[in-house]
TORSE-549799 format. One record per atom (N, C-alpha, C, CB): residue number from 1; atom name; x, y, z. Coordinates in Angstrom, 3 decimals, m for minus. Glycine has a CB too. Example, Ala and Ser with C-alpha at 12.3 -4.5 7.8 and 13.67 -1.06 7.14 Angstrom:
BEGIN
   n atom       xx       yy       zz
   1    N   13.190   m5.690    7.800
   1   CA   12.300   m4.500    7.800
   1    C   13.200   m3.300    7.800
   1   CB   11.308   m4.473    9.046
   2    N   12.850   m2.250    7.080
   2   CA   13.670   m1.060    7.140
   2    C   12.900    0.030    7.870
   2   CB   14.084   m0.598    5.725
END
This chain:
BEGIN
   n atom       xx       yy       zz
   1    N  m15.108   m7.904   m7.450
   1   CA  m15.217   m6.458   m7.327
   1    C  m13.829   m5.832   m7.434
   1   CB  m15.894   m6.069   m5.990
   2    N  m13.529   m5.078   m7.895
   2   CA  m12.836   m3.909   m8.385
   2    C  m12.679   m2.757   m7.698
   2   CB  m13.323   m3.546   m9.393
   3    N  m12.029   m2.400   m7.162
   3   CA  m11.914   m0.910   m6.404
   3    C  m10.721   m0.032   m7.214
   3   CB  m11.402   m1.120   m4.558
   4    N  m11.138    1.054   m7.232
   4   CA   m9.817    1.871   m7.907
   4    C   m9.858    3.162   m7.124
   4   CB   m9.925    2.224   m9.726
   5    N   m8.367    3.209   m6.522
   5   CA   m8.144    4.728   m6.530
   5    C   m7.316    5.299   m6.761
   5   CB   m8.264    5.256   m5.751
   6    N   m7.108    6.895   m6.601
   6   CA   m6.069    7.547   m7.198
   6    C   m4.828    7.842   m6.390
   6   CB   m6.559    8.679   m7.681
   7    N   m3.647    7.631   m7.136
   7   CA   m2.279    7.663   m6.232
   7    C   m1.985    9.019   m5.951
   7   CB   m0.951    7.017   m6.946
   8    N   m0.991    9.623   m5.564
   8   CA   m0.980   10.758   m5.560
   8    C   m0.049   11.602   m6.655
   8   CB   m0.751   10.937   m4.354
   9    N    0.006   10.364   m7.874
   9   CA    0.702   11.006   m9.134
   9    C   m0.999   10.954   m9.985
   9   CB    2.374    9.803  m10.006
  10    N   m2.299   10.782   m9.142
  10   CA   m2.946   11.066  m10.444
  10    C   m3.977    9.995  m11.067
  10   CB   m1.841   11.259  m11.420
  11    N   m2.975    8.567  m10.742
  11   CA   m2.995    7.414  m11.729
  11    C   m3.742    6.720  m11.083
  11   CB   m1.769    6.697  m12.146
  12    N   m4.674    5.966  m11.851
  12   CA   m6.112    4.946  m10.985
  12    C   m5.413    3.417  m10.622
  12   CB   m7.862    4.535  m12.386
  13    N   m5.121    3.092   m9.564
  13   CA   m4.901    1.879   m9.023
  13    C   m6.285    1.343   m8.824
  13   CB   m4.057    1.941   m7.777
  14    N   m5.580   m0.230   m9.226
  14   CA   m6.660   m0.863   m8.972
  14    C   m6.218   m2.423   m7.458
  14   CB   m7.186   m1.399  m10.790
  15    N   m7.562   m2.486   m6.933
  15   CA   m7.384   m3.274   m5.884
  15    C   m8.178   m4.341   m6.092
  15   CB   m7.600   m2.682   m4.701
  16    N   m7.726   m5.433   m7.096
  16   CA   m8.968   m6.656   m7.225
  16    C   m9.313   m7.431   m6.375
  16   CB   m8.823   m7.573   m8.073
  17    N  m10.489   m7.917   m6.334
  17   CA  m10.531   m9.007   m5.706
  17    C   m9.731  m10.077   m5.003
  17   CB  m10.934   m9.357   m6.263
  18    N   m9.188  m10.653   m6.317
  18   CA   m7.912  m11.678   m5.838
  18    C   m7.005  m11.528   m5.679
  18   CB   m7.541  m12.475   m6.306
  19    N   m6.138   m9.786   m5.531
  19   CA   m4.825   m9.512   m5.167
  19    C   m5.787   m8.876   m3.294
  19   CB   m3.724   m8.063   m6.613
  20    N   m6.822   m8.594   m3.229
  20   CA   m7.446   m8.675   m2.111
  20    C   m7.409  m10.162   m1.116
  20   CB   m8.742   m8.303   m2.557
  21    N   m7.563  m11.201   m1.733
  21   CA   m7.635  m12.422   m1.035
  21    C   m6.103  m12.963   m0.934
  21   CB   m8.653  m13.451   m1.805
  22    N   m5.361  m12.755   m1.732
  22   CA   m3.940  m13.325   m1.972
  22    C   m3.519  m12.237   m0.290
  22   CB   m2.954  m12.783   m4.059
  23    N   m3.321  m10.807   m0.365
  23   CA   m3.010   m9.952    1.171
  23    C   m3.859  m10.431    2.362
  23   CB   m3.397   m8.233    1.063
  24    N   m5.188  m10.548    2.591
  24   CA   m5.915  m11.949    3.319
  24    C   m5.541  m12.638    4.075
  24   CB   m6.205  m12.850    2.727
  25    N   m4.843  m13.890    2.895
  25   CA   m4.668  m15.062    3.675
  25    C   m2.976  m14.972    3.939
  25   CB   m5.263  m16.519    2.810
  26    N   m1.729  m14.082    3.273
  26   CA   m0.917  m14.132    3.497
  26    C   m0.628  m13.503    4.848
  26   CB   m0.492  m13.899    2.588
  27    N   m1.354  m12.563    5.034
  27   CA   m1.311  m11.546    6.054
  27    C   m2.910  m11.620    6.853
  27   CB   m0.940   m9.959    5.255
  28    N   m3.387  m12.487    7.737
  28   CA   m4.090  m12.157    8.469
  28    C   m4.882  m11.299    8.838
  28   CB   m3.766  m12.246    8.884
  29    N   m3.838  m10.711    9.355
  29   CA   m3.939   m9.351   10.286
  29    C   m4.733   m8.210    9.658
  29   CB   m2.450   m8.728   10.593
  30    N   m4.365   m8.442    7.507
  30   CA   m4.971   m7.318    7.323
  30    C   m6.825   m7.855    7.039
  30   CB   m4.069   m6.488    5.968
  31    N   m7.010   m8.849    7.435
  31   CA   m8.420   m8.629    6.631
  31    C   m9.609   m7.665    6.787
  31   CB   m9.050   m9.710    6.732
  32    N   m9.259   m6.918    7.797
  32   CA  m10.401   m6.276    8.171
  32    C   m9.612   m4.578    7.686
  32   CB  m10.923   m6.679   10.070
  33    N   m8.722   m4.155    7.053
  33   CA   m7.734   m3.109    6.616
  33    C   m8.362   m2.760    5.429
  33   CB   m6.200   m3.547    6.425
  34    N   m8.715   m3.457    4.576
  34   CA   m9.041   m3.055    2.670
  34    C   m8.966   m1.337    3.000
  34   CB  m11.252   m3.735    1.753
  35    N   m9.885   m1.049    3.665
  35   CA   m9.599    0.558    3.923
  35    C   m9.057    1.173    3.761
  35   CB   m9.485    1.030    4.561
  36    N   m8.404    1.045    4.838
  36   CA   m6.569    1.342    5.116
  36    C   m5.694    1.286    3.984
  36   CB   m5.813    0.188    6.098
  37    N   m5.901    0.046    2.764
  37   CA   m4.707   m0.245    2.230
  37    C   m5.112    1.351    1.091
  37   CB   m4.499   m2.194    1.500
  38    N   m6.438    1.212    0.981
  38   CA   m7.008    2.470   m0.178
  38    C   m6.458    3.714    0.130
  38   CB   m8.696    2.780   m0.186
  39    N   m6.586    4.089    1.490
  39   CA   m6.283    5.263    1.841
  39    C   m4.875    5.469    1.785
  39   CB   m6.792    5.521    2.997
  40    N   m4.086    4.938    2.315
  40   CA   m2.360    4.765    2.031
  40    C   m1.831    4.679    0.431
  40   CB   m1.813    3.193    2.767
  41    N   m2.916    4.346   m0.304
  41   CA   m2.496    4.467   m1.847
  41    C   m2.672    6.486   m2.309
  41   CB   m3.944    3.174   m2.981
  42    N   m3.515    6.448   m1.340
  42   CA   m4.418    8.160   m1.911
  42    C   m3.899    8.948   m0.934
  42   CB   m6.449    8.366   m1.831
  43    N   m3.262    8.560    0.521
  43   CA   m2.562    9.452    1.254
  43    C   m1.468    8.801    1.655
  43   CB   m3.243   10.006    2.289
  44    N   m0.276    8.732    1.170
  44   CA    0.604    7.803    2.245
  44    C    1.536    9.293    3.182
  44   CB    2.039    6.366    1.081
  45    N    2.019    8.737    3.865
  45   CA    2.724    9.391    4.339
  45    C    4.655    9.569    4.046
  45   CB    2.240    9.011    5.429
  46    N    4.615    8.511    3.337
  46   CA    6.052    8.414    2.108
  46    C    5.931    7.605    1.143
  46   CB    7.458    7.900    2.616
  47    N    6.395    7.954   m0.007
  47   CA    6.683    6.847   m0.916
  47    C    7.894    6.374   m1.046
  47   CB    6.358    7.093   m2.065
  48    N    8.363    4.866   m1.012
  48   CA    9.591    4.438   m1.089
  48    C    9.110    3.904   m2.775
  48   CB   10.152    3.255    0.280
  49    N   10.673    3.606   m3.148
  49   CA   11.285    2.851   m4.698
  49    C   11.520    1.498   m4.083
  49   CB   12.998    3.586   m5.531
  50    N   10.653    0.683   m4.836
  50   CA   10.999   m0.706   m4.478
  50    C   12.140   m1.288   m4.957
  50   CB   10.068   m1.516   m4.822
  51    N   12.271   m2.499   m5.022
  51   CA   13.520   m3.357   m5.403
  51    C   13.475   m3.645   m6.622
  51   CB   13.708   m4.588   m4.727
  52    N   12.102   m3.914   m7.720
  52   CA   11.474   m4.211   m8.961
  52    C   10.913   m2.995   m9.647
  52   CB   10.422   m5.192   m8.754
  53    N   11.174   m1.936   m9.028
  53   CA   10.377   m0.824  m10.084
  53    C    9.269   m0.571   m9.547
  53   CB   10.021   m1.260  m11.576
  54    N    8.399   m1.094   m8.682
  54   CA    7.271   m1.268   m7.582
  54    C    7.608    0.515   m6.839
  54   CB    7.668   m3.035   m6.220
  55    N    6.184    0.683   m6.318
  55   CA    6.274    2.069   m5.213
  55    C    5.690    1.273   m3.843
  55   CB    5.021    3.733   m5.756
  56    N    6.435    1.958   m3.148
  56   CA    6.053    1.265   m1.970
  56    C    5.417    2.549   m0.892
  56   CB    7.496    0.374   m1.341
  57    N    3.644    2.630   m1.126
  57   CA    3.367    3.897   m0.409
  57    C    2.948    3.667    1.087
  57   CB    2.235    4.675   m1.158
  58    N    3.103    4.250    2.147
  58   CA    3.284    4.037    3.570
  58    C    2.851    4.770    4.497
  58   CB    4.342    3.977    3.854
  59    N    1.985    4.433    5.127
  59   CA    1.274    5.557    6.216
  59    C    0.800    4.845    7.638
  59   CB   m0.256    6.293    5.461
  60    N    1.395    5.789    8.726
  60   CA    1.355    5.206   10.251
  60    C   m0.078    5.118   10.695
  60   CB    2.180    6.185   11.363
  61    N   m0.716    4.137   11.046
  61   CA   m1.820    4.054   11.785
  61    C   m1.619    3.842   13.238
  61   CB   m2.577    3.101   11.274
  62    N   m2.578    4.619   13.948
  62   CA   m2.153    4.390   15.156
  62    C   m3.010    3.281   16.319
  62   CB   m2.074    5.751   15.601
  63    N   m4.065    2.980   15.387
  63   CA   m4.634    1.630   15.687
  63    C   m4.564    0.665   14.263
  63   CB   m6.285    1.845   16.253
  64    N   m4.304   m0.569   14.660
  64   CA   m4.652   m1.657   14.069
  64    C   m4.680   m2.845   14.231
  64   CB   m4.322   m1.676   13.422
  65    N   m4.587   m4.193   14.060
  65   CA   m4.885   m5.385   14.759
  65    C   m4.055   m5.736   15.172
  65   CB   m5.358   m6.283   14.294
  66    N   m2.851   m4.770   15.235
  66   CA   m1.482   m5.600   15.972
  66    C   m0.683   m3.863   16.311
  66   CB   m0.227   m7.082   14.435
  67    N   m1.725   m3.473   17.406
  67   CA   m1.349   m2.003   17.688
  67    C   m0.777   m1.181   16.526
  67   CB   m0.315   m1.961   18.787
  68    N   m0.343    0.014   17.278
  68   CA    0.357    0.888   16.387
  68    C    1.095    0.303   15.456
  68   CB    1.134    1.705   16.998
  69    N    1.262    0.399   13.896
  69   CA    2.096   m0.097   12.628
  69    C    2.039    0.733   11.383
  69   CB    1.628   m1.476   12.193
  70    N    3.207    0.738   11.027
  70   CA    2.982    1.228    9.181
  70    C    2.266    0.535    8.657
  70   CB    4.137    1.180    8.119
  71    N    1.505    0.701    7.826
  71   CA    1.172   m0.530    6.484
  71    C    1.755    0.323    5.198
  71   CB   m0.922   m0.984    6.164
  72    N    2.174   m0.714    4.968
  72   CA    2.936   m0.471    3.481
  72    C    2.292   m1.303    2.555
  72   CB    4.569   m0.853    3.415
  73    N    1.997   m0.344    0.889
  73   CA    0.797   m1.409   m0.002
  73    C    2.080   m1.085   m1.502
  73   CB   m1.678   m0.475   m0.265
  74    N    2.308   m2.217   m1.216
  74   CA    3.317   m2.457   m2.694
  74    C    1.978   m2.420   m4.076
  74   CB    4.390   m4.580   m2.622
  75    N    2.567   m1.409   m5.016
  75   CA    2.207   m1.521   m6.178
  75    C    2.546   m0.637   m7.297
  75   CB    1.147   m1.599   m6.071
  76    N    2.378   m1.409   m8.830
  76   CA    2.978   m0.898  m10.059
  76    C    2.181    0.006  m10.571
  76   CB    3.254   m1.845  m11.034
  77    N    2.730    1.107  m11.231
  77   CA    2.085    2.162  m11.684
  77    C    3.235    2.352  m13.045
  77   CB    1.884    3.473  m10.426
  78    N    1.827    2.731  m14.083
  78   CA    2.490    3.392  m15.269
  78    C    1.613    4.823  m15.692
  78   CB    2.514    2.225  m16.605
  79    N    1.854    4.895  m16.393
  79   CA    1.462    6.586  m16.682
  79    C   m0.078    6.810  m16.724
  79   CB    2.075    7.176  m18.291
  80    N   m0.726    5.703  m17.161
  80   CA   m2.166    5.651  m17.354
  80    C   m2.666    4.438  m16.099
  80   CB   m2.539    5.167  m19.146
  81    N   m2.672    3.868  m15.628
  81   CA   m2.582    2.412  m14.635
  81    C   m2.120    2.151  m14.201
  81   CB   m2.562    1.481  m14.685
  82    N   m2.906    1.307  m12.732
  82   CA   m1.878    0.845  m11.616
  82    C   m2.559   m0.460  m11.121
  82   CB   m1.642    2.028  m10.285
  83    N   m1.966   m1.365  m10.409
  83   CA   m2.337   m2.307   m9.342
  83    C   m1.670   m2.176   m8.253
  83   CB   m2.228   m3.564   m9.662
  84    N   m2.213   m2.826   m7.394
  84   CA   m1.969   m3.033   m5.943
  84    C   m1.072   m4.117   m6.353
  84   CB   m3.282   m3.382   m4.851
  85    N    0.087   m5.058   m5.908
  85   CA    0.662   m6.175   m5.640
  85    C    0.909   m6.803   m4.227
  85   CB    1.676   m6.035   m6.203
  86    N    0.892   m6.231   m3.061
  86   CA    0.608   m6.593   m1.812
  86    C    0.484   m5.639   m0.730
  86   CB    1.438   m7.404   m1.503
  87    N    0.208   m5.803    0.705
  87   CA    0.069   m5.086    1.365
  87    C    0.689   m5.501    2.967
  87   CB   m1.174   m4.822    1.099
  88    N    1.430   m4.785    3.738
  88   CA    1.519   m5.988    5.107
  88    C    2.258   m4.382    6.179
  88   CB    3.204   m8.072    4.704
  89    N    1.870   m5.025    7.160
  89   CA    1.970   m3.966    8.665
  89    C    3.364   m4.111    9.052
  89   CB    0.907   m4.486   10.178
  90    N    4.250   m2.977    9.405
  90   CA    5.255   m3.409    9.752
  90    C    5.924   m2.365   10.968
  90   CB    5.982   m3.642    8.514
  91    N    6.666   m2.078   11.717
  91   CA    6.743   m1.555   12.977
  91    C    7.652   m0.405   12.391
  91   CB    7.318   m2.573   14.236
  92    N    8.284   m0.724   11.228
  92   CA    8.752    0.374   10.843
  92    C    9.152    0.309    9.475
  92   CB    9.691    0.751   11.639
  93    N    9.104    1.603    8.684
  93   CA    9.545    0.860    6.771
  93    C   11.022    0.917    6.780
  93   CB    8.939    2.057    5.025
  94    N   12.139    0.672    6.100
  94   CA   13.167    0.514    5.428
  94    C   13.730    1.425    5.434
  94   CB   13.091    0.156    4.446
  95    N   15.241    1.577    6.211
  95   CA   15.743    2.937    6.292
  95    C   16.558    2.903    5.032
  95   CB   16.584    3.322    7.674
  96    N   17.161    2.036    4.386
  96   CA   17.491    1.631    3.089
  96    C   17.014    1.926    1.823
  96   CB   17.416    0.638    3.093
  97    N   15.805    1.905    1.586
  97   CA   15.299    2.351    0.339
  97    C   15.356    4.191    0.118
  97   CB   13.702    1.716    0.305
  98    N   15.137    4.200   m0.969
  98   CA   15.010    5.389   m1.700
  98    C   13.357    6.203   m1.667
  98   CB   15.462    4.919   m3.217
  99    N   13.375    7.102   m0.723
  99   CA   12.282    7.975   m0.429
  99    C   12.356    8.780   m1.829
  99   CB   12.471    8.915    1.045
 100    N   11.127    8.132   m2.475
 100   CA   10.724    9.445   m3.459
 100    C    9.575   10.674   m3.582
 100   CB   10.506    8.895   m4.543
 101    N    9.106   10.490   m2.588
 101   CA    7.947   11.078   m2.109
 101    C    7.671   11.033   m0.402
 101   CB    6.840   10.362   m2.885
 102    N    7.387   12.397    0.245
 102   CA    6.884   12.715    2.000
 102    C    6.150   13.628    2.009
 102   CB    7.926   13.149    3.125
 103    N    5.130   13.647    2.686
 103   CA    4.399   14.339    3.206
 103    C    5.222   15.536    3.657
 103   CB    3.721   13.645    4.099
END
């Protein structure tokens, strides 16, 4: 199965299956998130510039399986298409990177 949604430039990400199972088993914590990771693609609350050209979009939940956390869902976007490439909870994002996008 296939899920796609829209980033907030527009562009249809997609969330496959097996980039679904690959976030899973790397990350635990998120299996019960798929949700979460959709909604943070369609609302984040910042977008960071990754290290590879990647967007890194980010939004605070204030429940999740390891209390309060960001989840941050790494993925590539081009003008017409996108994927997801990973997803993982973190207590806080990167004061280092390059904010290209806030709420």
């Amino acid at each position: 199965m296939v899920q796609i949604i829209a980033s907030i430039n527009g562009v249809p990400i997609r969330l496959t299956d097996e980039r679904w199972q690959h976030i899973a088993s790397r990350h635990i914590e998120m299996s019960t998130m798929r949700e979460q990771v959709l909604q943070t693609i369609s609302q984040p609350d910042v977008i960071q510039k990754g290290d590879a050209g990647e967007l890194l979009a980010i939004r605070f939940y204030l429940q999740t399986p390891l209390t309060q956390k960001f989840l941050v869902v790494a993925y590539q976007e081009s003008s017409t298409d996108g994927f997801v490439i990973t997803a993982y909870l973190t207590r806080r994002p990167s004061n280092r990177r390059e904010i290209i996008w806030k709420r």
